[in-house]
C-alpha positions as CSV (number, residue, x, y, z in Angstrom):
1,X,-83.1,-53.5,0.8
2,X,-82.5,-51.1,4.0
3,X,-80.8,-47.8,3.6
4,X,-76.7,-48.1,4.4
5,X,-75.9,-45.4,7.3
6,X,-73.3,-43.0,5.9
7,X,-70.7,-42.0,8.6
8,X,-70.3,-38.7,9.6
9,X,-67.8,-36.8,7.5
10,X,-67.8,-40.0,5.1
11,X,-68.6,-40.1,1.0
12,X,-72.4,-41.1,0.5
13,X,-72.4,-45.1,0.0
14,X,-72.5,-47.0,-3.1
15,X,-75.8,-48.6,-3.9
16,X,-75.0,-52.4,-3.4
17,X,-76.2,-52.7,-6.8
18,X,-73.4,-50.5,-8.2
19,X,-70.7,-51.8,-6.1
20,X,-71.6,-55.5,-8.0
21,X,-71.3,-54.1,-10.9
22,X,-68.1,-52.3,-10.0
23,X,-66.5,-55.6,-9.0
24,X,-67.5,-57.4,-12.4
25,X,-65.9,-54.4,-14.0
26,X,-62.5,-54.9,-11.6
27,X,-62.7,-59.0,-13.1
28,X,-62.8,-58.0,-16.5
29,X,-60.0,-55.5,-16.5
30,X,-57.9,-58.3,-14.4
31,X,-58.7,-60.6,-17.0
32,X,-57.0,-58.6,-19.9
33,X,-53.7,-59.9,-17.8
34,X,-54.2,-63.0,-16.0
35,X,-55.0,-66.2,-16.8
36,X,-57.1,-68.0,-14.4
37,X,-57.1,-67.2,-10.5
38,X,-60.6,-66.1,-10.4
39,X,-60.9,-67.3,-6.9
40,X,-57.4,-65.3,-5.8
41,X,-58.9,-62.3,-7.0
42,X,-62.1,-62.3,-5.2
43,X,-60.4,-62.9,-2.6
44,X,-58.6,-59.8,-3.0
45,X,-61.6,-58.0,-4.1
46,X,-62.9,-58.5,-0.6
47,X,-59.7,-57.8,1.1
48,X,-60.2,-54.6,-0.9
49,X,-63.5,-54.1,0.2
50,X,-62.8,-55.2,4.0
51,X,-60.0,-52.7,4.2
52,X,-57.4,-55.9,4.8
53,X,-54.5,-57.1,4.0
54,X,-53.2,-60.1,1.6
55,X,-50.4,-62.8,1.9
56,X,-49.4,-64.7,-1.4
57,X,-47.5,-67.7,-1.3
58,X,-47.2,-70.0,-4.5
59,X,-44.1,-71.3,-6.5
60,X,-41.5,-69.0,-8.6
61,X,-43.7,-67.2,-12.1
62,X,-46.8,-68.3,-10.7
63,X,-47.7,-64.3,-11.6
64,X,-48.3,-63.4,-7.7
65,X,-46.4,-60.0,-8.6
66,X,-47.7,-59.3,-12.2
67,X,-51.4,-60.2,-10.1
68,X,-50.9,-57.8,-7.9
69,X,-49.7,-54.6,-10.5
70,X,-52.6,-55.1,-12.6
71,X,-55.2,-55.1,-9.5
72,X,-53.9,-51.9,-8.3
73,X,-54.2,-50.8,-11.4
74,X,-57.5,-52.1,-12.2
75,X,-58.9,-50.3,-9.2
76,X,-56.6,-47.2,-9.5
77,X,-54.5,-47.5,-6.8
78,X,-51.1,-45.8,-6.2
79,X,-48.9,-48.9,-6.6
80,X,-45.6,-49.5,-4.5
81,X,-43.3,-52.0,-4.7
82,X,-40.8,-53.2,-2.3
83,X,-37.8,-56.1,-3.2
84,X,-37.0,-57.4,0.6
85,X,-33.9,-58.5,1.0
86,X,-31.4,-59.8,3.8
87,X,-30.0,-56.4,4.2
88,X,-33.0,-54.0,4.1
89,X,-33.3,-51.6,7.1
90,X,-36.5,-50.5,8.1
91,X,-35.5,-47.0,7.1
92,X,-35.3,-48.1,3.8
93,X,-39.2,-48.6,4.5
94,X,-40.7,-46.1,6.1
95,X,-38.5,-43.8,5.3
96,X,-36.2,-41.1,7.5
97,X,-36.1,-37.3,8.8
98,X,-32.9,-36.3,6.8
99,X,-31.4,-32.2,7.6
100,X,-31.4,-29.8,5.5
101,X,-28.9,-27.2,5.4
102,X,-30.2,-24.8,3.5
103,X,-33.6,-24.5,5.8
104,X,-31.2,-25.7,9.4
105,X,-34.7,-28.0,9.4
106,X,-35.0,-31.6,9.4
107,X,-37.4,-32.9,6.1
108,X,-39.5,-35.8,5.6
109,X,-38.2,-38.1,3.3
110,X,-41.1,-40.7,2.7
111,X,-40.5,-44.4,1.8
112,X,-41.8,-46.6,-0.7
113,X,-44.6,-47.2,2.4
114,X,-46.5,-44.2,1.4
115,X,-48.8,-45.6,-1.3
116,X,-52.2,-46.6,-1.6
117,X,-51.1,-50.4,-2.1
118,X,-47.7,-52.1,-1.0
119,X,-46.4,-55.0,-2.3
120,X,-44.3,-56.6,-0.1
121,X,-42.1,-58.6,-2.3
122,X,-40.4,-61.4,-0.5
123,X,-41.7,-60.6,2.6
124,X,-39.7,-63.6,4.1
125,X,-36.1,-63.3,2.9
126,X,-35.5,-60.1,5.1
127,X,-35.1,-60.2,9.0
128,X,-37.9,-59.8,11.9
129,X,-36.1,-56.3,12.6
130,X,-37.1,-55.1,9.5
131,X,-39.9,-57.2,8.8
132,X,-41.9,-55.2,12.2
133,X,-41.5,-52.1,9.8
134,X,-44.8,-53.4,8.9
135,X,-46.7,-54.0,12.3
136,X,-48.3,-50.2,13.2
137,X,-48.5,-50.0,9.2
138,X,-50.8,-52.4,8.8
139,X,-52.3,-52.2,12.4
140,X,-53.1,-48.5,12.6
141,X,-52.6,-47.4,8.8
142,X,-49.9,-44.8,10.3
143,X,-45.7,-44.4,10.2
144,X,-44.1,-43.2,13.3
145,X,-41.0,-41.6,12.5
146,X,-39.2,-39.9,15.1
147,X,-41.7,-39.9,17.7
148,X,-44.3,-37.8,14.7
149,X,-47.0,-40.1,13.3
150,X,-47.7,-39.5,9.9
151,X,-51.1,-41.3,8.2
152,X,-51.5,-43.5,5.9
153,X,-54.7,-43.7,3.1
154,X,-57.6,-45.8,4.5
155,X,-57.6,-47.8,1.7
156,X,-53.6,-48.5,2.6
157,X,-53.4,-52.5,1.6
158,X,-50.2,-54.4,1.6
159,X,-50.2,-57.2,-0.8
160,X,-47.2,-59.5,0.4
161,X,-45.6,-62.6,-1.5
162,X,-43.7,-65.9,-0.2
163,X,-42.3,-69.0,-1.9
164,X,-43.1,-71.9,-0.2
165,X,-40.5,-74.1,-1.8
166,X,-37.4,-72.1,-0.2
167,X,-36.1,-72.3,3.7
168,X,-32.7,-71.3,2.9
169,X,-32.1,-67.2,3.6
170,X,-35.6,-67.1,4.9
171,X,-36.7,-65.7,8.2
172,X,-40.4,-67.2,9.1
173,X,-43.0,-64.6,9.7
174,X,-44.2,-63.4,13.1
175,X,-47.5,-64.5,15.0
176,X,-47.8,-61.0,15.2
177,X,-47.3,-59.8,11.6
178,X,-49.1,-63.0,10.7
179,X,-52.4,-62.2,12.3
180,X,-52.7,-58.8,10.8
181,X,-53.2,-60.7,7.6
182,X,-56.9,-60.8,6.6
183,X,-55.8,-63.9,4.2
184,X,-53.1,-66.4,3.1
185,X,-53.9,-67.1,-0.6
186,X,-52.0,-70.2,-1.9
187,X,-51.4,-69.5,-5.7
188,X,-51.4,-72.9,-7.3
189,X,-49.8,-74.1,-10.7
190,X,-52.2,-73.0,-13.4
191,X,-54.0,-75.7,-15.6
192,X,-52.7,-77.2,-19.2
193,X,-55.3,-74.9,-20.6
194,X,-54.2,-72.3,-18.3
195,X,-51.0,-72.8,-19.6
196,X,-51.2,-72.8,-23.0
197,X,-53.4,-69.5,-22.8
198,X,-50.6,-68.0,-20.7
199,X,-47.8,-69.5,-23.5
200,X,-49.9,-67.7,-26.6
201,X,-50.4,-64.9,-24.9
202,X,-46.8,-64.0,-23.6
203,X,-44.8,-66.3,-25.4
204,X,-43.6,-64.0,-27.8
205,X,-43.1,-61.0,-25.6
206,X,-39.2,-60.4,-25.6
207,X,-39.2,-58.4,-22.3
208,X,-41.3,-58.0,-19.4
209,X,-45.0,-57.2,-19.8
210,X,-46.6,-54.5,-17.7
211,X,-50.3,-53.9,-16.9
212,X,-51.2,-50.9,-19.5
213,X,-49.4,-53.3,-21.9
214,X,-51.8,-55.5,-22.0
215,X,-55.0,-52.7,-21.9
216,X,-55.6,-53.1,-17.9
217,X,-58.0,-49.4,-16.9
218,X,-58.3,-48.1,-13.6
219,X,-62.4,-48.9,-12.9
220,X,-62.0,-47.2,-10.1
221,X,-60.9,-44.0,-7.4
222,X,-60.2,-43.0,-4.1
223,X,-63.6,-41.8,-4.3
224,X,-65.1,-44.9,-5.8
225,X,-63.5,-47.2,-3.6
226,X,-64.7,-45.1,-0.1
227,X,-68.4,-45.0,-1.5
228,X,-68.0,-49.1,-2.0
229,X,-66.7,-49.1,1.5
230,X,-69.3,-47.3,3.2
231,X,-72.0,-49.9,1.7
232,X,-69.7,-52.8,3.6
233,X,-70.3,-51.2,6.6
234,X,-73.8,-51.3,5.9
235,X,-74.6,-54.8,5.3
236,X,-76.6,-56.7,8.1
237,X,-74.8,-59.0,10.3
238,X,-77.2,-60.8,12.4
239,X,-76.9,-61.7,15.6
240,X,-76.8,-65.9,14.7
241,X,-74.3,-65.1,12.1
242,X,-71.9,-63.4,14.8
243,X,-72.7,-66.2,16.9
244,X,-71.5,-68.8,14.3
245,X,-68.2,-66.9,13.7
246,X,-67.5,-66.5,17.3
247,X,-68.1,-70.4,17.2
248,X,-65.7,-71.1,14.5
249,X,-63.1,-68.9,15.9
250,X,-63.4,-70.6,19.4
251,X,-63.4,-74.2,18.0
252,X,-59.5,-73.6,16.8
253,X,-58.7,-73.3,20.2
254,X,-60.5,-76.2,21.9
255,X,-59.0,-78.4,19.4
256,X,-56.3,-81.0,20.9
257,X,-54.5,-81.0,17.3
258,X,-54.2,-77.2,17.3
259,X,-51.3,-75.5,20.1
260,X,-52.1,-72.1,18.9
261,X,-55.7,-71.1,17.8
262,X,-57.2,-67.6,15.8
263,X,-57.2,-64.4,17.6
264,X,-60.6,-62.7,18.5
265,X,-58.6,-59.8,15.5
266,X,-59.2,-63.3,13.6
267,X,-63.2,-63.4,14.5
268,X,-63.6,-59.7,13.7
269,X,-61.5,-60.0,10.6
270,X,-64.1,-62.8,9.3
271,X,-66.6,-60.6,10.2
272,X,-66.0,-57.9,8.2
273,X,-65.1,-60.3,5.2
274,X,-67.9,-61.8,5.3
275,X,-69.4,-58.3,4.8
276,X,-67.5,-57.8,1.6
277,X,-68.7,-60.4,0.3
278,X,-72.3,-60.1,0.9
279,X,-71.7,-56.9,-0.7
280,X,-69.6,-57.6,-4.0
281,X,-72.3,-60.3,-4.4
282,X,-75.2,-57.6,-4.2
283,X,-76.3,-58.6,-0.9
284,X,-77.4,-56.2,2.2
285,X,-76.7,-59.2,4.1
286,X,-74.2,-61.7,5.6
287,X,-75.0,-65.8,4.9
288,X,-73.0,-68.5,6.9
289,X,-72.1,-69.5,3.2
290,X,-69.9,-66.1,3.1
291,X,-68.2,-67.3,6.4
292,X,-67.8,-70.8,5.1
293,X,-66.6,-69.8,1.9
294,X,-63.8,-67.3,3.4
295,X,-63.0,-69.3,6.6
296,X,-59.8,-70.9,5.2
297,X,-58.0,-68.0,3.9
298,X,-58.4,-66.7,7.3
299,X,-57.6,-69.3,9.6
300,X,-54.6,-71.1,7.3
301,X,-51.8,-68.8,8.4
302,X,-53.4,-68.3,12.0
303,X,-52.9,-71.8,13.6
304,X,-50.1,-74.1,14.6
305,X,-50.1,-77.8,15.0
306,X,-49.6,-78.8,18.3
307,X,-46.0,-81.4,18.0
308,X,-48.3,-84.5,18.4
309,X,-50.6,-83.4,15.1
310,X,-46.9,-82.8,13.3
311,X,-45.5,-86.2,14.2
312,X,-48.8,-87.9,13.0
313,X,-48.6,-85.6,9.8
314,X,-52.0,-84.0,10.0
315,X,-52.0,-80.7,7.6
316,X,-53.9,-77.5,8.9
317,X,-55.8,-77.0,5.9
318,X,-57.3,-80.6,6.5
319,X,-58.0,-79.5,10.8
320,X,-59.6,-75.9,9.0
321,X,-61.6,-77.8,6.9
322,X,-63.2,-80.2,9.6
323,X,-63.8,-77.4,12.0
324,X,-66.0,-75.8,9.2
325,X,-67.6,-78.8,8.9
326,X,-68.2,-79.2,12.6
327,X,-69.4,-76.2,13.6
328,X,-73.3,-76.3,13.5
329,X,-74.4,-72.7,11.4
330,X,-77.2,-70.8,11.4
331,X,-80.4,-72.2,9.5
């Protein structure tokens, strides 16, 4: 195993040995909560580790907001919750330079924004206005508030939620806001053993159940969590493995079913992914396996059907899928 460069001014990198055992940890603490999922949360484990951000969608009490409470708490982040609604400015946000009269000075009042992780609740029921709140936020990890930026933690994650089921009092989401998304994770119905684990677990609760309730512990710091980030950065991509993703994210748009393909942010995104999860898996190295494996969480919210591929009903999971298959990888 080579040596992981530490950056200057950076904390010392986590032994890839340590940052495995770190994630099973982060599982196990998860688990005292939720049911199933296993493959949302390593999804969001390499988010995590990929410094990206996370959309949700999946029916009504399909736990997407109770998920994301206990894995901020599981790895000790400072968790911040926002309901959108139809009427939410983007003040309400980021926040607002108020004046005080006892100083004649204007102060910083920070929004619910300034946290470690954000969950955007809703994302979709409030309007675009409000909604590109979220652009340099998520871009730059910085607010801009009257013409002074103010920065954001570099582990800043948003963690938004959609229901899929609902177009009325909706407003779809941006290209733009879209492809800052590292993933779109679609949380299915849970199984009938699922289900009746879930029922004996929370049936009798009277009220809502919170993440200490059920024994969730941090595993994890600010600290911690730059250490595990600085042994990312040190994980080998080789040269055919870049090729391959630059490949993949090429094919989407050479494909006469597709009138929108990935962004090169989409290729570099993947990338970086794929690094976090050579990493959480113990590995100083990237695998076309970790690009195959993370290539539909990426790519799902990133391309649109051309009108011919609606009309004909073909679904973009199905297009993702054959495009993986397609694409020759690296031996």
């Amino acid at each position: 195993m080579t040596d992981t460069p530490t950056l200057p001014g950076a904390s010392p990198a986590l032994p890839l040995s340590e940052v495995r055992v770190l994630a099973e940890a982060i599982r196990a603490q998860i688990a005292k909560g939720v049911v199933g999922q296993d493959t949302t949360v390593e999804h969001l484990l390499v988010a995590l580790m990929a410094r990206g951000h996370v959309l949700l969608e999946g029916p009504p009490g399909t736990a997407k907001t109770f998920l994301a409470q206990c894995f901020a708490r599981a790895v000790g982040l400072d968790f911040g919750r926002i309901q959108f609604t139809p009427d939410l400015m983007p003040g309400d946000i980021l926040g607002s330079n108020l004046f005080n009269f006892q100083t004649s000075q204007f102060t910083l009042t920070r929004g619910p924004i300034f946290c470690d992780m954000l969950l955007a609740d809703e994302i979709n029921r409030t309007p675009p206005k409000t909604q590109a709140a979220l652009l340099e936020a998520m871009q730059e990890r910085r607010v801009t508030l009257d013409g002074k930026a103010h920065p954001l933690p570099d582990h800043f994650m948003v963690v938004a939620t959609q229901n899929p089921i609902e177009s009325q009092g909706v407003y779809p989401l941006p290209e733009a806001q879209l492809d800052r998304f590292l993933f779109k994770l679609e949380i299915p119905y849970p199984t009938e053993a699922e289900e009746a684990r879930i029922v004996a677990s929370y049936g009798g609760h009277a009220g809502p159940v919170s993440p200490v309730d059920v024994g969730i512990s941090a595993c994890a710091d600010a600290g911690v969590l730059a250490a595990a980030a600085q042994a990312v950065a040190g994980v080998t991509l080789a040269q055919p493995v870049v090729d391959y993703v630059v490949r993949l994210i090429r094919a989407t748009r050479d494909n006469a079913d597709l009138a929108c393909g990935a962004s090169p942010r989409a290729a570099v995104l993947l990338a970086n992914a794929g690094r976090a999860r050579a990493a959480l898996a113990g590995r100083d190295y990237v695998v076309p396996d970790d690009i195959k494996a993370l290539a539909p969480a990426v790519l799902r919210h990133r391309l649109l059907l051309s009108p011919a591929a609606e009309i004909e009903g073909k679904a973009t999971q199905v297009l993702v899928a054959q495009l993986i298959e397609q694409t020759e990888a690296p031996r």
